[in-house]
C-alpha positions in Angstrom: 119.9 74.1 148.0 122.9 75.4 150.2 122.5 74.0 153.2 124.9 76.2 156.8 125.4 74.6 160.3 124.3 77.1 162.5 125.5 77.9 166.1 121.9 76.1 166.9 121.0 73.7 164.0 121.0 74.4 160.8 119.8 76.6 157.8 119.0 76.2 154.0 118.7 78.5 150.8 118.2 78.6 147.4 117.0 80.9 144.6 115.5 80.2 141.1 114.7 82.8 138.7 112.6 85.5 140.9 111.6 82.5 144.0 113.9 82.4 147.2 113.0 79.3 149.5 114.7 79.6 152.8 114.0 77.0 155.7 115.6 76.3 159.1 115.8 73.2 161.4 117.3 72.2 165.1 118.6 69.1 163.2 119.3 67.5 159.6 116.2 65.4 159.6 113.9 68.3 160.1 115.9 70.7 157.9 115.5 68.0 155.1 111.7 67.7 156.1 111.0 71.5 155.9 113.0 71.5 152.4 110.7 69.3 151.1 107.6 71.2 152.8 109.4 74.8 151.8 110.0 73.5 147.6 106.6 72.0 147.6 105.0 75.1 149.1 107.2 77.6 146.8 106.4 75.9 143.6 103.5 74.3 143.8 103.0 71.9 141.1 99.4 70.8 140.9 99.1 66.9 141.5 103.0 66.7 142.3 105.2 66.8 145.4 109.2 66.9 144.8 110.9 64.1 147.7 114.3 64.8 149.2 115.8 62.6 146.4 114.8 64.9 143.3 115.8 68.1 145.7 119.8 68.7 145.4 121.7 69.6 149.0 125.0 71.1 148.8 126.3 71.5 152.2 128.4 74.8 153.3 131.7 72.3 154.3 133.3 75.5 155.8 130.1 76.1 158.1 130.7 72.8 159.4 133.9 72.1 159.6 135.5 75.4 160.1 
């Protein structure tokens, strides 16, 4: 999941086959918390939640830094 600083907090996206998840925060700890709540609600896995752990982040290193 691409994850952009924003001018206020922070943004994430991602795409698999035809599903696009995208999900905002004010900081990292509740962008990460609506990734989780955004994957789990976009693919909805009956009797299974995905964590932050099984979820891979790849920051925009430009957005932040540049």
């Amino acid at each position: 999941m691409g994850i952009l600083k924003e001018d206020i907090g922070y943004s994430a996206h991602t795409k698999f086959k035809n599903l696009s998840i995208h999900t905002q925060g004010d900081n990292m700890q509740v962008l990460k918390t609506n990734i989780v709540e955004a994957v789990n609600l976009g693919f909805k896995d009956p009797g299974y939640s995905y964590t932050i752990e099984e979820i891979g982040l790849k920051p925009d290193l430009r957005s932040f830094f540049g």
